[in-house]
N, C-alpha and C positions, 0 to 999 in steps of 0.2 A: 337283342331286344329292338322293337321299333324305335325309340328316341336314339340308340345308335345308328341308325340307320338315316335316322332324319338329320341329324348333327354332321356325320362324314358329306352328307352330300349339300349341305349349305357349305362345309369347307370345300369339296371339290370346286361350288362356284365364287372362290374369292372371298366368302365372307368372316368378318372377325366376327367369331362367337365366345360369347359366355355363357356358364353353365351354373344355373344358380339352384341347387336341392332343397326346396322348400323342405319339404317333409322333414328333415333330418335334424336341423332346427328344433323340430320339438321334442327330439329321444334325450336322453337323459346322456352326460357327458361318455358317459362307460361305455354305451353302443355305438357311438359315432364310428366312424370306420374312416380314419384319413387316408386310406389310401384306394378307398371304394376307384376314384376319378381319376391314377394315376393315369388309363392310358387314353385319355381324354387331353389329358395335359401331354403327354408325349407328342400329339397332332399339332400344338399350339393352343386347343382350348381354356380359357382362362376360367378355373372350377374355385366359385366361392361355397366351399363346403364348410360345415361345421367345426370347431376346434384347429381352423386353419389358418384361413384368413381372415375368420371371421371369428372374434372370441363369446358374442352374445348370441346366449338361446333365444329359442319365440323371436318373436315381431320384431325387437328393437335388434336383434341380428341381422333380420329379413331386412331392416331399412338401412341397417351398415351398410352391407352388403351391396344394394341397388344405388345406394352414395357413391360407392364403388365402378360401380358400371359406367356412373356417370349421365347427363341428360342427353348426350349426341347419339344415343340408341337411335337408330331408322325401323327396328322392326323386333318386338317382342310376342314370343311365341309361351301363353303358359297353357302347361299342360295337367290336363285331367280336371275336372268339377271339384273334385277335393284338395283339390293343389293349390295348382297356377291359378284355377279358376276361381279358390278362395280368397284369391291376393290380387284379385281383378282390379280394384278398385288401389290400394295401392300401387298398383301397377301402373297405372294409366295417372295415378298422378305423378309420379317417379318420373315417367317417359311419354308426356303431355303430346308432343309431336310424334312420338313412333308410330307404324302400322301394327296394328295389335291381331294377330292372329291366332285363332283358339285351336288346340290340337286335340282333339276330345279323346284321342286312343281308342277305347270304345265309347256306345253310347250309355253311360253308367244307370241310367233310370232303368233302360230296358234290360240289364243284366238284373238289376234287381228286381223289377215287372216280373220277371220272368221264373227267379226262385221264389217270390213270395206265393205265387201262382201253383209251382209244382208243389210247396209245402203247405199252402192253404193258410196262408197266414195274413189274418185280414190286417194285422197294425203293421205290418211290414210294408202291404199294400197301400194304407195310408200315406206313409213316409215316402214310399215310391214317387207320389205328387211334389214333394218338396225336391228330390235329386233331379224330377222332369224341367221343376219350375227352375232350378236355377242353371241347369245346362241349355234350357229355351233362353234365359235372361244372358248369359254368356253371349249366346250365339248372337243374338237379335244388337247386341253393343259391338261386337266383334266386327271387324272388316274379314274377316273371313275366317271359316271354321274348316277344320284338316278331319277327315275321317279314314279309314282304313276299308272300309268293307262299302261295297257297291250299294248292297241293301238296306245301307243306314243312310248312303246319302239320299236313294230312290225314298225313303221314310221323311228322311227333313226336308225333304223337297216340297213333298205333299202337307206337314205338318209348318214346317213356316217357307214358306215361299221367298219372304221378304230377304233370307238369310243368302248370304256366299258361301254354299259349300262344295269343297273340292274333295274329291275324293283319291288318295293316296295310295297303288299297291306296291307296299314294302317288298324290296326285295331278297333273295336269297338264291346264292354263288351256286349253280348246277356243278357240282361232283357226279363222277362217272364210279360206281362202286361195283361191287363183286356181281355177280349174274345168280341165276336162281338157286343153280343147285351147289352153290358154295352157304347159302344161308340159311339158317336157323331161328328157330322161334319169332314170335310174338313181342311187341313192345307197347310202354307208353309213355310218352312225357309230358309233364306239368309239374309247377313249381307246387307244390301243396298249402301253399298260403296263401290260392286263389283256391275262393271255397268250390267253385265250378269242375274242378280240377280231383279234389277229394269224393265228390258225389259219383264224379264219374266211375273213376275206379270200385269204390263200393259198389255200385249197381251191376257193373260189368262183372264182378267179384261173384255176385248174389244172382244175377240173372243169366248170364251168360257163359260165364269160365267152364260152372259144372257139366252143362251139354258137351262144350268145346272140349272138353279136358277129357271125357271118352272118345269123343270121335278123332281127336287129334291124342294119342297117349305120348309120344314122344318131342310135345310139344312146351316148350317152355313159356311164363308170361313176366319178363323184365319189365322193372317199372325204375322209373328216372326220373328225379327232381327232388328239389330240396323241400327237407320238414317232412318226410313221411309221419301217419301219424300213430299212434301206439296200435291202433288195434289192426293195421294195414301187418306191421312188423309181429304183432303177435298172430296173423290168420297164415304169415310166410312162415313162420316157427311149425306150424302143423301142417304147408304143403308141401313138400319139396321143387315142384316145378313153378313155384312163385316165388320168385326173384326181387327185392326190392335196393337195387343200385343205390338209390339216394341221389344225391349230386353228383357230375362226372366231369371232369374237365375236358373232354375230347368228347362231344357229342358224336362228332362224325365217325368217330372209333364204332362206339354203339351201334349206332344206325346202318355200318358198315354190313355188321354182322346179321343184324335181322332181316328178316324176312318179309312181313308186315309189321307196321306199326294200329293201335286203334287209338279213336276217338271218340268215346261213349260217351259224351257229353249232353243231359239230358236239358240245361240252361246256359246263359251265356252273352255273349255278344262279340263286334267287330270281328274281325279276320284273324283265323286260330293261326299261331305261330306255331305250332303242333303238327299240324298239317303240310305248311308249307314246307319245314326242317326236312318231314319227311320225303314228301316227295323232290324236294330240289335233289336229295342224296340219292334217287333211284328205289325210293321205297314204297309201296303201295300203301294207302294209311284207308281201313273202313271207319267208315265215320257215321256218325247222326247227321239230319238234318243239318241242327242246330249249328253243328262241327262244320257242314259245309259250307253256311251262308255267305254270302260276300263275293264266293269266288264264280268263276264264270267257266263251270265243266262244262264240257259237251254233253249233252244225253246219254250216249255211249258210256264215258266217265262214270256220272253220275249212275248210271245202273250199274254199272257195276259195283261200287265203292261206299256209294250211300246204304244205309238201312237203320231203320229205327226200331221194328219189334226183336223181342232179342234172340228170337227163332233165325228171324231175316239176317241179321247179324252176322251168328254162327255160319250160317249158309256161304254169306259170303266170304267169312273167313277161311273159310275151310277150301273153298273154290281156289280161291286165290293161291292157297300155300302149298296146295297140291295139284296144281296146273300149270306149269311155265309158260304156256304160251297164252295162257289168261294173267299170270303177273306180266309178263312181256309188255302186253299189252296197255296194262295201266303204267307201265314204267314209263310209256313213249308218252303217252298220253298226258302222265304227270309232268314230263319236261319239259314236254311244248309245252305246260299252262304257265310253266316259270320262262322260259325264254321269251314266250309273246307278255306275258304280266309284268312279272318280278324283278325285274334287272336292277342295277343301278343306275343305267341310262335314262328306261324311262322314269326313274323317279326324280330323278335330277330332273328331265323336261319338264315334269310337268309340275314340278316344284318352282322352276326358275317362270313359267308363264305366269305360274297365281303371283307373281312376285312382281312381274312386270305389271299383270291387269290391275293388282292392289295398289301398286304403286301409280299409275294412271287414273284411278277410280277417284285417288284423293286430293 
């Protein structure tokens, strides 16, 4: 996940971190998981988690807790409009002198903008206002805001001027895997308790499988992530080339094997981790739009890999898995966009500048 990825590379440059899971605070004692953060703690990160170090639920946990941390913080980072950015305010009174930097992950108003929209749903639309106004009020207090995807900070740029936003591309480790005609089938991943994620697959399921699934018949479609949901499991019960993994501990096992991955994603936001997995592994991923945003293909890439109607989809799926030297092709492609992008180098750099500029700005 991205917060791992942002965590290791504040420890790569020297710094003492804590890890403090708002969210978990308010589950009830039964779901807590003490050992969610063990390997957080194995780096040195000091994890006040629930049922741990910390024995109260809600708020008067959350203020243990940051008693805990202590006032000599220099730089607190919370994350997400529903999280960190709901404890903004005790945050900044906790750590009155730190630089407070907002990590938005994605930009959460416009993931919601965006399904309210495809499902027509005008009160959802409403409330959309209230997730803009308080990730705008975040930013605008914030000494600077973290984003993932290029196209969201090119959006707050135009939308508040006034703000510091840096934009962030997370990395992922280029693996060198199997070549074309050792692989097989179709993939997709997502955790299923990202609604964007479940839409996907349904549509891809209803619009596109049944074309694909004649014109490719010895084609399988594995699906990967936790919380599949019943009716996913009951339409795999009546196909046989639909595959539902679930959760896998060795994703790169998976990704090993296939051949393409998709990314039928018809809402959404920031920079799909879906994408990236795939192609850092040497895997082609056809994607939507929506699935592309943020990232910075070449033209070439992009026709190839993008398609939205679900004719154009097919097509390109089909090109791809029965061409080797049109997957070759996006394989070179996709690795150079993580070697020039994604590394841990440049995330470290340009993690450690917004540190320097913030830090001189105040």
């Amino acid at each position: 996940m991205d917060l791992d990825a942002l965590i290791h590379s504040l420890l790569r440059q020297g710094c003492k971190v804590s890890f403090l899971a708002l969210g978990e605070y308010f589950l009830p004692r039964e779901q807590r998981d003490r050992n969610a953060r063990e390997e957080y703690r194995a780096f040195g990160v000091t994890c006040l988690t629930p049922g741990d170090d910390v024995a109260s639920p809600g708020w008067k946990g959350i203020e243990e807790a940051l008693q805990q941390i202590g006032p000599s913080l220099d730089t607190c980072i919370p994350c997400r409009v529903s999280c960190g950015g709901a404890a903004y305010d005790r945050l900044r009174a906790a750590f009155p002198s730190a630089r407070m930097i907002f990590y938005a992950c994605d930009l959460h108003f416009l993931r919601e903008e965006r399904a309210a929209r495809l499902e027509g749903d005008h009160t959802a639309l409403k409330a959309v206002e209230v997730t803009r106004d308080n990730e705008f009020a975040i930013m605008r207090r914030a000494d600077a805001t973290l984003v993932v995807s290029s196209y969201e900070k090119n959006l707050l740029r135009q939308e508040l001027p006034e703000a510091l936003v840096v934009h962030l591309a997370f990395p992922r480790p280029s693996a060198e895997g199997e070549g074309w005609d050792a692989r097989r089938d179709i993939g997709f991943i997502g955790n299923f308790g990202h609604r964007p994620n479940e839409d996907a697959v349904r549509y891809f399921l209803e619009h596109v499988w049944p074309d694909l699934a004649v014109r490719m018949p010895d084609c399988r479609f594995l699906i990967v992530g936790a919380g599949a949901p019943d009716w996913l499991t009951e339409w795999a019960e009546k196909d046989a080339r639909l595959i539902v993994l679930g959760h896998v501990p060795d994703l790169g096992a998976v990704l090993n094997s296939l051949r393409i991955t998709v990314a039928p994603l018809r809402y959404g936001a920031g920079t799909k981790g879906k994408v990236l997995s795939s192609l850092s592994h040497g895997v082609p991923c056809v994607m939507t739009s929506v699935a592309a945003e943020g990232f910075d293909f070449t033209p070439q890439l992009k026709e190839l890999v993008v398609a939205d109607l679900p004719q154009d989809v097919v097509d390109a799926i089909v090109a791809l898995y029965t061409q080797a030297s049109r997957w070759e092709m996006v394989v070179r492609h996709g690795r150079d966009l993580i070697l020039q992008n994604h590394t841990p180098e440049k995330l470290d750099a340009a993690l450690a500048q917004l540190l320097r500029l913030d830090a001189a700005g105040r």
